[in-house]
ChimeraX commands (.cxc) that place a marker at each C-alpha (Angstrom):
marker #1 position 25.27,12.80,-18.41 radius 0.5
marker #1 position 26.75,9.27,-17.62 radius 0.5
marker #1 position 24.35,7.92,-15.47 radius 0.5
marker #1 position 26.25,6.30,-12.15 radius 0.5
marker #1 position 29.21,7.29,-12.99 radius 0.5
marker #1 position 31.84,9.23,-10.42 radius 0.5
marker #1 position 34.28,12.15,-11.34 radius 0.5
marker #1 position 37.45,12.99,-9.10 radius 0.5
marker #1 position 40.54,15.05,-9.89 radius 0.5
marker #1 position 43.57,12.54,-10.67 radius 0.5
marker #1 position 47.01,12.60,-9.09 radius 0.5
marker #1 position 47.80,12.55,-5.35 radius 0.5
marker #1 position 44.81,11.35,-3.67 radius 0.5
marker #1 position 43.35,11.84,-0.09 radius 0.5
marker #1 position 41.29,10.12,2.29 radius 0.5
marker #1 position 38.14,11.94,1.97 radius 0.5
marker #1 position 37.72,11.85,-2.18 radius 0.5
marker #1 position 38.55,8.19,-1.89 radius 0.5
marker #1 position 36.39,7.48,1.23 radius 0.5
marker #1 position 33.41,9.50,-0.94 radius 0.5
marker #1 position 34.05,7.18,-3.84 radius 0.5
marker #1 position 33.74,4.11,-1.90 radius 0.5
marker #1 position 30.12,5.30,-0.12 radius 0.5
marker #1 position 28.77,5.70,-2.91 radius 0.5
marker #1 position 29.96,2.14,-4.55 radius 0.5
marker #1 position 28.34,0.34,-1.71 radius 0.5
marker #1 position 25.26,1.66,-1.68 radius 0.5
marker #1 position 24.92,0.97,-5.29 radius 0.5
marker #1 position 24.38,4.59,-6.48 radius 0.5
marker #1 position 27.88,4.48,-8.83 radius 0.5
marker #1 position 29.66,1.65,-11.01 radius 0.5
marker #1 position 33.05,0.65,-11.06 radius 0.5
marker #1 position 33.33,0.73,-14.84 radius 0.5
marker #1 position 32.38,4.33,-14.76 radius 0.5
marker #1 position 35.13,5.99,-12.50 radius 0.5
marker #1 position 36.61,9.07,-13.54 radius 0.5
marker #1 position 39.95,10.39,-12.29 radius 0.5
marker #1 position 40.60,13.91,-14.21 radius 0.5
marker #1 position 40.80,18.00,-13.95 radius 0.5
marker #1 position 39.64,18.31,-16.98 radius 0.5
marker #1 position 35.57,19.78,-16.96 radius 0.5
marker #1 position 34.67,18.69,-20.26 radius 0.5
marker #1 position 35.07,15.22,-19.04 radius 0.5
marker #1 position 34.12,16.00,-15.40 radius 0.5
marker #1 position 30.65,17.19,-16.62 radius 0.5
marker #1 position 29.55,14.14,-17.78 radius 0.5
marker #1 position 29.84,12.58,-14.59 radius 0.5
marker #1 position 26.59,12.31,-12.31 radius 0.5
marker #1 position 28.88,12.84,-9.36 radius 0.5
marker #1 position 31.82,15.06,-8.91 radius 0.5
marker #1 position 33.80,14.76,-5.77 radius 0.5
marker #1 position 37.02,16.86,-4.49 radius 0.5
marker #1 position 37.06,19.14,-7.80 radius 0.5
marker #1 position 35.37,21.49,-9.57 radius 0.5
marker #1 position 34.49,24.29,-7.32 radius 0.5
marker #1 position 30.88,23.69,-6.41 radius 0.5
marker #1 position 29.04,21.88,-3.43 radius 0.5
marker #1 position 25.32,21.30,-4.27 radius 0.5
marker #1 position 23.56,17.96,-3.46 radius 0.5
marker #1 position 20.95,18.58,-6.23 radius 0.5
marker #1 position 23.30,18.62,-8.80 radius 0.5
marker #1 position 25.31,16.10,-6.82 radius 0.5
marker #1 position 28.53,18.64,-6.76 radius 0.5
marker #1 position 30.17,17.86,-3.79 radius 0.5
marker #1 position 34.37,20.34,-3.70 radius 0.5
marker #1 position 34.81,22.08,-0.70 radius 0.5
marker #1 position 38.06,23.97,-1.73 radius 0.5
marker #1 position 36.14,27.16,-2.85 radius 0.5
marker #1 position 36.25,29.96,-1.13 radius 0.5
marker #1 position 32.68,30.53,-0.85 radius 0.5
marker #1 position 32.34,26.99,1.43 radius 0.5
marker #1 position 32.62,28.14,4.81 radius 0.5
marker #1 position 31.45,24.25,6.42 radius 0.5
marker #1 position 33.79,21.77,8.12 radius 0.5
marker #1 position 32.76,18.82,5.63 radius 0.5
marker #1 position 35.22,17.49,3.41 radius 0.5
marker #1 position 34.44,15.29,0.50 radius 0.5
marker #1 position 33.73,12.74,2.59 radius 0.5
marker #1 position 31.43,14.26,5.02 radius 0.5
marker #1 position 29.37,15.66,2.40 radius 0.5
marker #1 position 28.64,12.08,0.49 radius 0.5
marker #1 position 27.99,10.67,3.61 radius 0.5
marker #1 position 25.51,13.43,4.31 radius 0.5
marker #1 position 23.93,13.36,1.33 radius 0.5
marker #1 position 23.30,9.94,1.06 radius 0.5
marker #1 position 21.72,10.38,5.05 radius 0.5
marker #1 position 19.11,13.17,2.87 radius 0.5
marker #1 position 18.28,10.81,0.29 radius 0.5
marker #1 position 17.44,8.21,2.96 radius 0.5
marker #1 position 19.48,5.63,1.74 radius 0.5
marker #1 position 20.76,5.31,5.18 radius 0.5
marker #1 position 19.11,6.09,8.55 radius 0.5
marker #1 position 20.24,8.87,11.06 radius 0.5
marker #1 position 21.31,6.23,13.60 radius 0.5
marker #1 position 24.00,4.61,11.19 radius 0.5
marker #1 position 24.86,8.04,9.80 radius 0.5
marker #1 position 25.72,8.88,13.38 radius 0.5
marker #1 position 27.53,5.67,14.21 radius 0.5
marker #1 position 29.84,6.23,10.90 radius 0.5
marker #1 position 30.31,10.30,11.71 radius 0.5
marker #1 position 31.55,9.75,14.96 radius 0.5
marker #1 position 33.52,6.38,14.17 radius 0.5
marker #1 position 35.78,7.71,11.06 radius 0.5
marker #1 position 33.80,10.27,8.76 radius 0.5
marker #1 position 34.58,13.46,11.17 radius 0.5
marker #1 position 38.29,12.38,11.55 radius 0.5
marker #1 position 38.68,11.81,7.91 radius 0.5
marker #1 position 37.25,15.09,7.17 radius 0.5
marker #1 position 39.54,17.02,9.76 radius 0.5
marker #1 position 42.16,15.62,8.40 radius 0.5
marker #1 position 41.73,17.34,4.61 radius 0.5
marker #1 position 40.82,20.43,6.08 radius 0.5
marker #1 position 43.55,20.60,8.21 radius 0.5
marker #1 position 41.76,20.77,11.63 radius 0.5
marker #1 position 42.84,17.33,12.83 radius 0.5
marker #1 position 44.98,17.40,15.74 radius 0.5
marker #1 position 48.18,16.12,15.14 radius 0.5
marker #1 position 49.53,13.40,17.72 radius 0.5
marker #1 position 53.46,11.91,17.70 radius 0.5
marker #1 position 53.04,8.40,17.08 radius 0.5
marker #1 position 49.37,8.19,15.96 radius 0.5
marker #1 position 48.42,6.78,12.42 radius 0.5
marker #1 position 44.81,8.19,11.92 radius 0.5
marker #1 position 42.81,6.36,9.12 radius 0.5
marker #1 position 43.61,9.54,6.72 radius 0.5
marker #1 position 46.97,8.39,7.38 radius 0.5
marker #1 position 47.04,4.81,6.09 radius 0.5
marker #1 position 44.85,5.69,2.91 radius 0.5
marker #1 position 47.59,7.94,1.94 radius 0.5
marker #1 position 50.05,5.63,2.43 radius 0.5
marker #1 position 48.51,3.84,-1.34 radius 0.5
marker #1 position 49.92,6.96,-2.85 radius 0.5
marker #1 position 52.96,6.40,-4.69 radius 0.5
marker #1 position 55.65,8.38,-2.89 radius 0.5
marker #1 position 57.91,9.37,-6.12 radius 0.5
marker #1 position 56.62,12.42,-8.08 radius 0.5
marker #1 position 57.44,11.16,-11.02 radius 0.5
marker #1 position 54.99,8.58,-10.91 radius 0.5
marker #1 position 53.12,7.94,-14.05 radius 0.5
marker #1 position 49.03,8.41,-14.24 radius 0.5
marker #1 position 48.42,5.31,-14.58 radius 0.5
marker #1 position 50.51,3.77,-11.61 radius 0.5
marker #1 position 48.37,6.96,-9.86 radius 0.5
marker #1 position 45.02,5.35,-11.00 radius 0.5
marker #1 position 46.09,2.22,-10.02 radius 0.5
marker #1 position 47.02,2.64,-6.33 radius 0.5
marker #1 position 43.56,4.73,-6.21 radius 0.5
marker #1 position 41.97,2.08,-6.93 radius 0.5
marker #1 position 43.62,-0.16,-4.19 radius 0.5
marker #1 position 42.90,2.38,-2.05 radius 0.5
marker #1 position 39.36,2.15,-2.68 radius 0.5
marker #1 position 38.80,-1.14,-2.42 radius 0.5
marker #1 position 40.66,-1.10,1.19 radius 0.5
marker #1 position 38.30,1.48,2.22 radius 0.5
marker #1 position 35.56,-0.49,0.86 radius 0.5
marker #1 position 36.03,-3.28,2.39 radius 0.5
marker #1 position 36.93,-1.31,5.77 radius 0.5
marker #1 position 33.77,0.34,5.56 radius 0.5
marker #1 position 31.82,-2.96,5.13 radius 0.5
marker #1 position 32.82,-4.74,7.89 radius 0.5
marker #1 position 32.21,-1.24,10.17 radius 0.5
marker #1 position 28.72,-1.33,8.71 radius 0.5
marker #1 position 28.59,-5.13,9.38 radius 0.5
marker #1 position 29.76,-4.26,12.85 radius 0.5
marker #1 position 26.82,-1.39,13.21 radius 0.5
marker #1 position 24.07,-3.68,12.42 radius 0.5
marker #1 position 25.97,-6.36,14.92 radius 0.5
marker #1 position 25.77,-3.60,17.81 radius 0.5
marker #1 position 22.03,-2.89,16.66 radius 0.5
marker #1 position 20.77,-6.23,16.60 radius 0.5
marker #1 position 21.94,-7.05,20.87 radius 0.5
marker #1 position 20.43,-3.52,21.66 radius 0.5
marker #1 position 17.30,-4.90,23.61 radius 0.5
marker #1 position 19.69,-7.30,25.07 radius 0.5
marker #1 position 21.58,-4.87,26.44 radius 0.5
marker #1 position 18.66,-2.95,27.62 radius 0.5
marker #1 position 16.79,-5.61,29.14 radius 0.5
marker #1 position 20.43,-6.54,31.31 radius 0.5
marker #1 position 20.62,-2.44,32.83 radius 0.5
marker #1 position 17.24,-2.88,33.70 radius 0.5
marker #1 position 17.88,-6.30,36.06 radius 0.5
marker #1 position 20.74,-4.97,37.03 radius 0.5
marker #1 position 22.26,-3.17,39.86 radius 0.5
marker #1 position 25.87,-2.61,40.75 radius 0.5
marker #1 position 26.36,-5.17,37.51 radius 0.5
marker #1 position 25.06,-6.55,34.57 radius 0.5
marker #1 position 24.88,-10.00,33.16 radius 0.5
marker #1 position 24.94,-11.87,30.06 radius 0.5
marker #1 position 24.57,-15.26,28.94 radius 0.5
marker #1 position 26.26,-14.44,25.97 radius 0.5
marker #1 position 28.98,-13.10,24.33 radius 0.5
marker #1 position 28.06,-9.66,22.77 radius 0.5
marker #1 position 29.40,-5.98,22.07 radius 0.5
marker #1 position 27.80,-3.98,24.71 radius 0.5
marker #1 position 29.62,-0.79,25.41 radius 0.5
marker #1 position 28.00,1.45,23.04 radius 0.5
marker #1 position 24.82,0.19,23.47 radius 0.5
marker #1 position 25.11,0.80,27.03 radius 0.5
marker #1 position 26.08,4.30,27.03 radius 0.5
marker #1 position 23.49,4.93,24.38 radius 0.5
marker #1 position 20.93,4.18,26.80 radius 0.5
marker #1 position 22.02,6.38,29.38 radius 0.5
marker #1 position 24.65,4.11,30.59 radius 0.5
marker #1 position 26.38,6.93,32.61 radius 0.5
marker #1 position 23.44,7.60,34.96 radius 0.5
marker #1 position 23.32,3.79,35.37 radius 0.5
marker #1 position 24.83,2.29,38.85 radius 0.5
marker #1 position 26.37,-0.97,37.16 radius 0.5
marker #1 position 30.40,-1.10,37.77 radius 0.5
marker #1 position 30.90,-4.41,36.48 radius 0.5
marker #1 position 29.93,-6.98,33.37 radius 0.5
marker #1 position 30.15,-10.57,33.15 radius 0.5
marker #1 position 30.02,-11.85,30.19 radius 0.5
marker #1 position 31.44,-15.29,28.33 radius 0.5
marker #1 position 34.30,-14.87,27.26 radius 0.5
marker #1 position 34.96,-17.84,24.46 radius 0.5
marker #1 position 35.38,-21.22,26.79 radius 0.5
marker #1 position 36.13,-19.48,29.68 radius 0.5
marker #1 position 34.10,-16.12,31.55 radius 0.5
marker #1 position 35.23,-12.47,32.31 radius 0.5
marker #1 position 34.57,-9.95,34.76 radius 0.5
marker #1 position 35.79,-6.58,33.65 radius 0.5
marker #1 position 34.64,-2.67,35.06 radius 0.5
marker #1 position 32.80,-0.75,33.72 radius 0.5
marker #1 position 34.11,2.61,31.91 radius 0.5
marker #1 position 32.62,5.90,33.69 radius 0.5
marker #1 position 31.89,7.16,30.21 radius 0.5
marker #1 position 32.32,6.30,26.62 radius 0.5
marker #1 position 35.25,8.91,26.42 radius 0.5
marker #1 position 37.25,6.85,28.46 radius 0.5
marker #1 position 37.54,3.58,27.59 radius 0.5
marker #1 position 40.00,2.35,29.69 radius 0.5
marker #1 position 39.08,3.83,32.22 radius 0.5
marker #1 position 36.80,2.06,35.04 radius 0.5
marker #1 position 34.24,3.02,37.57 radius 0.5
marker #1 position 35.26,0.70,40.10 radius 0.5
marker #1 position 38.98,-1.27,39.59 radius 0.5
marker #1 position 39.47,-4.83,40.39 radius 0.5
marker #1 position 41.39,-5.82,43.68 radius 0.5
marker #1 position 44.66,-3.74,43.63 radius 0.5
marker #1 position 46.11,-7.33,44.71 radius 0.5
marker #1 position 45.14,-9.44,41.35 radius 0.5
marker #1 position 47.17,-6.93,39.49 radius 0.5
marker #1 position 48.67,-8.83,36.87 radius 0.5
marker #1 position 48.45,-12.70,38.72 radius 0.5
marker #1 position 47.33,-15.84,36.88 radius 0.5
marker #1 position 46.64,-19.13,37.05 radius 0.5
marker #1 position 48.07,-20.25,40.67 radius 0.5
marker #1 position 49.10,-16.76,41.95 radius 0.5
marker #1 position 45.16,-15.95,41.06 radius 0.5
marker #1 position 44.05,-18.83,42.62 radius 0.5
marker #1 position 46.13,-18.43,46.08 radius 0.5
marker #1 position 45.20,-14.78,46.73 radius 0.5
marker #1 position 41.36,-14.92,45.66 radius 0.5
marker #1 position 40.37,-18.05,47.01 radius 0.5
marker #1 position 38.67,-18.93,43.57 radius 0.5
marker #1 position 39.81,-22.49,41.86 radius 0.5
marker #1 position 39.58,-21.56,38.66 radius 0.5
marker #1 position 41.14,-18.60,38.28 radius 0.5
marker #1 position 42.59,-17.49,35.27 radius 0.5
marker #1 position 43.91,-14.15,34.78 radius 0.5
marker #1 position 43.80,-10.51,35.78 radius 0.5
marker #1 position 45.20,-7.85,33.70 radius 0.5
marker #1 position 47.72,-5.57,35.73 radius 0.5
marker #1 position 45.53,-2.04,34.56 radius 0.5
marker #1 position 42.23,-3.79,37.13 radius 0.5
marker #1 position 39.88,-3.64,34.67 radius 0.5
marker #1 position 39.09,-6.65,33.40 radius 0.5
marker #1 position 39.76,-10.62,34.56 radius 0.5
marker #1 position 39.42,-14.04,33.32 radius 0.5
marker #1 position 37.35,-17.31,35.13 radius 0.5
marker #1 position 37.09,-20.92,34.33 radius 0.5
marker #1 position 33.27,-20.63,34.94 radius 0.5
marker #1 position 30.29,-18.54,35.38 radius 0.5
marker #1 position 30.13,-19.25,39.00 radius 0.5
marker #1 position 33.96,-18.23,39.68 radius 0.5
marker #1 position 33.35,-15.31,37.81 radius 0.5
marker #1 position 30.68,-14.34,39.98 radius 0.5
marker #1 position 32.46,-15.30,43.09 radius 0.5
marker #1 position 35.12,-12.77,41.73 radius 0.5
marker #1 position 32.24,-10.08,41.60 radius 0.5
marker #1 position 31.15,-10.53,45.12 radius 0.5
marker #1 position 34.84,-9.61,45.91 radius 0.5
marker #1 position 35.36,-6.55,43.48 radius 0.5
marker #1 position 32.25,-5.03,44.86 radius 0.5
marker #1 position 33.90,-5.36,48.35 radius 0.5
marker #1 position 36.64,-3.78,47.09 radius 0.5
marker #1 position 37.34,-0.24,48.77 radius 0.5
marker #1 position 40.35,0.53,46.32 radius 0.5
marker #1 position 39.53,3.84,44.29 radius 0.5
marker #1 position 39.08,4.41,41.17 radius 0.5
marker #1 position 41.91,4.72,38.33 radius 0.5
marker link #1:1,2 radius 0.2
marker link #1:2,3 radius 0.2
marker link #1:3,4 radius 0.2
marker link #1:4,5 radius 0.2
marker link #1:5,6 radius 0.2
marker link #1:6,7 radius 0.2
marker link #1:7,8 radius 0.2
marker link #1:8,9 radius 0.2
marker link #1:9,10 radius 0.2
marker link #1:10,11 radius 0.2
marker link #1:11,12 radius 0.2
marker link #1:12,13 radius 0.2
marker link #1:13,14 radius 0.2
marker link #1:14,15 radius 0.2
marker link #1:15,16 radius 0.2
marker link #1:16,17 radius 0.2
marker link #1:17,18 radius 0.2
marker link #1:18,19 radius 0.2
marker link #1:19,20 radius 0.2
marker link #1:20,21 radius 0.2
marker link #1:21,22 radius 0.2
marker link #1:22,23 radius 0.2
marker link #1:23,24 radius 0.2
marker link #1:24,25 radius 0.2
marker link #1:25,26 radius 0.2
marker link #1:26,27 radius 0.2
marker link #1:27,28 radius 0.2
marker link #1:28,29 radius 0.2
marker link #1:29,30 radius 0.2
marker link #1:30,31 radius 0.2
marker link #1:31,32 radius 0.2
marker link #1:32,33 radius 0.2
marker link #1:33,34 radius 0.2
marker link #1:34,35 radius 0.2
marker link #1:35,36 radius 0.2
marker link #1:36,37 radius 0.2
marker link #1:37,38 radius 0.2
marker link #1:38,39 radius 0.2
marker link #1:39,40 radius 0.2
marker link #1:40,41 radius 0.2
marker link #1:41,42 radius 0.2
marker link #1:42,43 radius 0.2
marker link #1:43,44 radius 0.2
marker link #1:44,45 radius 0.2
marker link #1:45,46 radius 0.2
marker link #1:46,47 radius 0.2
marker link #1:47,48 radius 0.2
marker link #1:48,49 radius 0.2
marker link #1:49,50 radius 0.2
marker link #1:50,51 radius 0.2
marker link #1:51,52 radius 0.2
marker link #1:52,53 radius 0.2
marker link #1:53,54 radius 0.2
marker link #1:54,55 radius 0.2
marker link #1:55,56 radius 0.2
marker link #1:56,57 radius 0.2
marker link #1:57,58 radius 0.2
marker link #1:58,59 radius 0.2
marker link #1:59,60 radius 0.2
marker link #1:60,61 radius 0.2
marker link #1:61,62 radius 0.2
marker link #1:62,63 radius 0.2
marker link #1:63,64 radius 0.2
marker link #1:64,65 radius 0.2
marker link #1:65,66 radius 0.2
marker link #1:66,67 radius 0.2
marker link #1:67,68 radius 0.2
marker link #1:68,69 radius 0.2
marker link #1:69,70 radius 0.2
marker link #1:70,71 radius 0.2
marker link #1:71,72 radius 0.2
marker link #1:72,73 radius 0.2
marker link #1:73,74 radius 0.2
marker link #1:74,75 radius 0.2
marker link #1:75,76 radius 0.2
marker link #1:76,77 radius 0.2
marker link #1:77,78 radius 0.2
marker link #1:78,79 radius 0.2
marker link #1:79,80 radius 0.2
marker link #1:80,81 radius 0.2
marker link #1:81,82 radius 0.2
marker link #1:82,83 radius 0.2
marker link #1:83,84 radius 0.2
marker link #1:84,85 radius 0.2
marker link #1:85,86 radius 0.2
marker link #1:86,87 radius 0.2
marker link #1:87,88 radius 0.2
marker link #1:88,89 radius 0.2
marker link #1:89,90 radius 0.2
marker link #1:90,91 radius 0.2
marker link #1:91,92 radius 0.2
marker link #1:92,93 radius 0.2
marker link #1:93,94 radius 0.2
marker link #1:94,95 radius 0.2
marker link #1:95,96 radius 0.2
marker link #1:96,97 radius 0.2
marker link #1:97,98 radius 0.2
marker link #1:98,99 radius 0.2
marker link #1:99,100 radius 0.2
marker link #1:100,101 radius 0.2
marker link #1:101,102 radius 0.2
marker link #1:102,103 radius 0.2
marker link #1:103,104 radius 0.2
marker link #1:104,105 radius 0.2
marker link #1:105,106 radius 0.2
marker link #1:106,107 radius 0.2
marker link #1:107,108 radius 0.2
marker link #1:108,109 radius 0.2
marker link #1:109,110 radius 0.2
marker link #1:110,111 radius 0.2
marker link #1:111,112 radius 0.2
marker link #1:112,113 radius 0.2
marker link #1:113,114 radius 0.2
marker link #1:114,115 radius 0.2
marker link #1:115,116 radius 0.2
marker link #1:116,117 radius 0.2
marker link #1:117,118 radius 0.2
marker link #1:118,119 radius 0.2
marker link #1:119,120 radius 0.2
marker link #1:120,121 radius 0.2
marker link #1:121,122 radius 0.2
marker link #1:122,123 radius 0.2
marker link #1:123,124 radius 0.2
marker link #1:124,125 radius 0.2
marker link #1:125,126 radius 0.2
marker link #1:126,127 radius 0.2
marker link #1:127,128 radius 0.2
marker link #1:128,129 radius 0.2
marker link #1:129,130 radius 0.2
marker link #1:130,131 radius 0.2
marker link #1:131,132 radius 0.2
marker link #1:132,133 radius 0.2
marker link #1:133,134 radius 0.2
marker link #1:134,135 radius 0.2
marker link #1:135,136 radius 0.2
marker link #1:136,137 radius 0.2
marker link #1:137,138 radius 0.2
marker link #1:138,139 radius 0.2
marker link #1:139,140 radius 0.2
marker link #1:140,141 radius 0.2
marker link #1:141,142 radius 0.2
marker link #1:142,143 radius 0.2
marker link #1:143,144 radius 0.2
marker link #1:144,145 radius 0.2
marker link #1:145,146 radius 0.2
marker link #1:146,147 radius 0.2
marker link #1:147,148 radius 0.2
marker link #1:148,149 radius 0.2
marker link #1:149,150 radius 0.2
marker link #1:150,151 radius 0.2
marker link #1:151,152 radius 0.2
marker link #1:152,153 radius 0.2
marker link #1:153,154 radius 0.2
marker link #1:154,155 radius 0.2
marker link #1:155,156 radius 0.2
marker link #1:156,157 radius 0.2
marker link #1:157,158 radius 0.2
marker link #1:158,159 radius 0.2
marker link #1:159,160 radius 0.2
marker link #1:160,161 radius 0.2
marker link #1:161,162 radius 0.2
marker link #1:162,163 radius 0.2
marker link #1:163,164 radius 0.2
marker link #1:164,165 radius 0.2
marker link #1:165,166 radius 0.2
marker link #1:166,167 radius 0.2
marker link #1:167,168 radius 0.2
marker link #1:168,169 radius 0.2
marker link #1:169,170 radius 0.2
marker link #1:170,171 radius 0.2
marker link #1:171,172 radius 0.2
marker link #1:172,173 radius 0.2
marker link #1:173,174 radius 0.2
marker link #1:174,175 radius 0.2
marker link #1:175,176 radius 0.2
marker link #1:176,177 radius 0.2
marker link #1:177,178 radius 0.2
marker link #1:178,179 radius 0.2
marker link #1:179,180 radius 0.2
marker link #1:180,181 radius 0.2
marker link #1:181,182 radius 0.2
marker link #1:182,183 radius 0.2
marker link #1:183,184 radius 0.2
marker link #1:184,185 radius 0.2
marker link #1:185,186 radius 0.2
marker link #1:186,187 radius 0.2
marker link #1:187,188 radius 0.2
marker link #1:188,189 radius 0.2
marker link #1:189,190 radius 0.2
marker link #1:190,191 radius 0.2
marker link #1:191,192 radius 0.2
marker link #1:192,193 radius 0.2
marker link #1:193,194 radius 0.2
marker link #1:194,195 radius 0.2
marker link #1:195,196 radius 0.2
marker link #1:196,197 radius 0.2
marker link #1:197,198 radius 0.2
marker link #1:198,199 radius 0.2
marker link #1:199,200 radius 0.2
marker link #1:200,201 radius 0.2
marker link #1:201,202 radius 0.2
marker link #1:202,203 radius 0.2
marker link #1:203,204 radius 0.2
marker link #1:204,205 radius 0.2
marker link #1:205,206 radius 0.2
marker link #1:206,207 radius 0.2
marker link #1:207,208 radius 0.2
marker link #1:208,209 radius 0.2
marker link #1:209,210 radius 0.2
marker link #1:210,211 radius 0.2
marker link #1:211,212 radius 0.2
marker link #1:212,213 radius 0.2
marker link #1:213,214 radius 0.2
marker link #1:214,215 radius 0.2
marker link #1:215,216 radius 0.2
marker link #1:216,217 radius 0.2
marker link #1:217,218 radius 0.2
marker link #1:218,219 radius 0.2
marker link #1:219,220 radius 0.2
marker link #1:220,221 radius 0.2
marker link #1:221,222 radius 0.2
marker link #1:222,223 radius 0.2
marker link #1:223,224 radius 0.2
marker link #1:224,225 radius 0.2
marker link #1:225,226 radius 0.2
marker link #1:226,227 radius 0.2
marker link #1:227,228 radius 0.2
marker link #1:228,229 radius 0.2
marker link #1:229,230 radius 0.2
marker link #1:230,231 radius 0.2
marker link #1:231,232 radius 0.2
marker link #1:232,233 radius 0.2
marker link #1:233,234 radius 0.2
marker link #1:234,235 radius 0.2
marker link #1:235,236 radius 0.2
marker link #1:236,237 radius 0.2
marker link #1:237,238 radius 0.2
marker link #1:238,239 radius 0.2
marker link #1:239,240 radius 0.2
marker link #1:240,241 radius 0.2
marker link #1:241,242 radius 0.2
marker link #1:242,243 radius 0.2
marker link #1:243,244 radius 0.2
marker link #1:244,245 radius 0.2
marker link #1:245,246 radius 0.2
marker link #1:246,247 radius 0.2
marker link #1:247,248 radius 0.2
marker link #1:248,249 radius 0.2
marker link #1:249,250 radius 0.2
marker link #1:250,251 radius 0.2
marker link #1:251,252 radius 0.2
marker link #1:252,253 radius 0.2
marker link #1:253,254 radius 0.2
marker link #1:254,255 radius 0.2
marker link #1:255,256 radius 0.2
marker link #1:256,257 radius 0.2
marker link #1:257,258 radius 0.2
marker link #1:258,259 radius 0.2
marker link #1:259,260 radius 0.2
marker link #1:260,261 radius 0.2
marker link #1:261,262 radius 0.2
marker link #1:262,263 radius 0.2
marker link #1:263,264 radius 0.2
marker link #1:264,265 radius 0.2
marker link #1:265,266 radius 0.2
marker link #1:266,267 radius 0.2
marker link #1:267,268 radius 0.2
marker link #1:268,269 radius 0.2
marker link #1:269,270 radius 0.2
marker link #1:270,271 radius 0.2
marker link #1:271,272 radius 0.2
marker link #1:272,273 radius 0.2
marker link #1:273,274 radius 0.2
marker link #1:274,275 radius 0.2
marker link #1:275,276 radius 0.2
marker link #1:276,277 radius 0.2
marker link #1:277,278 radius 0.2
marker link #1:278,279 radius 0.2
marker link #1:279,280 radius 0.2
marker link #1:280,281 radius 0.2
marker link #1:281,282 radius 0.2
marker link #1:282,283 radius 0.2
marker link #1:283,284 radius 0.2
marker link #1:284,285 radius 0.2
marker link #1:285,286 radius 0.2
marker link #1:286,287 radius 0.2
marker link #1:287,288 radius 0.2
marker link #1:288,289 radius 0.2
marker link #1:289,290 radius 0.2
marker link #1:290,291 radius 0.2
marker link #1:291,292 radius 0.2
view
């Protein structure tokens, strides 16, 4: 056996082979130098991992096809890396979570033909598969090469979401400490990601319908989403009156100098200042308009 080394069937590829490939680069378990791209066993058995070929799906001997017949799971390629590598403890359940939900599930749907197909979206499956060559005459080697672009897209993609993770992680006890002072809002000195966090905590049992927050020189004031399956939705909208205003319009019809902006949906606005922002609060929660 090659030790680190990675086995895939060549030609077209997909997502979730691809996707496998590149979890296992980052977390150092596979080199670069030893990537295989072939149908051929003989040199497939060599490999310490096989992904998307080959007819077996056993972690211990790190076989991981789900196109047999005898695989009755909803994991793809993908899926099954990323669960693996969650076994071995090379990363914890909370980040295998955060990654499952984010793109692993979707890409994984996607190969096994379970995704649900919407006019006009691009899923993530979607733009891998748009590094495949599109004539079928295209030679191996131009087939090996785009892999390989592909995989160091999804690489770095899956990076930065990891990056991103630990970014979320690290403002957790901020976020906490802010639903605990908090009522009918919370508030931060700082700029920070605190949507997931929130609803991670039990967010949608908790009575807060707004956030201010700084907003880079300037401070925001947007509602709060009723749960994390609506984003764009809000719990309480701003004034139906501030739809879509700035600057001077703002200014006129709130009262507040420094008035910035307010986006025409009502959930979110901009202030010159902490203290306008909150003056804006003390009117939202007046507000009496319902809910989006």
């Amino acid at each position: 056996m090659i030790q680190r080394s990675f086995g895939t069937h060549d030609g077209t590829f997909h997502a979730d082979e691809v996707c496998a490939c590149a979890l296992l680069l980052i977390f150092d378990q596979i080199d670069r130098d030893k990537i295989i791209r072939s149908r051929e066993s003989v040199l497939l058995q060599d490999c310490e991992y096989v992904c998307d070929v080959e007819g077996e799906y056993s972690s211990e001997n790190k076989r991981f096809d789900h196109h047999q017949l005898e695989y009755k799971g909803d994991l793809a390629s993908a899926g099954m890396i990323w669960l693996y590598l969650r076994s071995q403890g090379v990363v914890d359940q909370a980040l295998y979570d955060y990654a499952n939900r984010r793109i692993i599930m979707g890409i994984d749907a996607h190969d096994n033909g379970k995704e649900i197909m919407e006019e006009g979206v691009c899923t993530f499956s979607h733009v891998i598969a748009g590094f495949v060559p599109p004539a079928y005459d295209t030679l191996p080697s131009e087939q090996d090469t785009a892999f390989f672009e592909a995989l160091d897209f999804v690489a770095g993609h899956f990076r930065r979401l990891f990056q991103r993770y630990r970014y979320i992680y690290s403002c957790k006890d901020q976020v906490a400490a802010a639903m605990e002072k908090g009522d009918k809002a919370l508030f931060f000195d700082e700029a920070m990601p605190w949507s997931e966090s929130f609803f991670s905590l039990g967010g949608e049992t908790h009575p807060a319908e707004f956030v201010v927050m700084p907003t880079g020189e300037h401070w925001k004031l947007r509602g709060i989403p009723p749960s994390p399956k609506d984003k764009m939705g809000v719990r309480k909208p701003l004034p139906k009156q501030w739809a879509g205003l700035r600057d001077e319009a703002l200014r006129e019809i709130t009262g507040i100098e420094g008035a910035i902006f307010c986006h025409k949906g009502l959930f979110i606005s901009i202030w010159e200042t902490k203290e306008d922002a909150l003056k804006a609060l003390e009117l939202a929660l007046k507000n009496e308009d319902k809910n989006r």
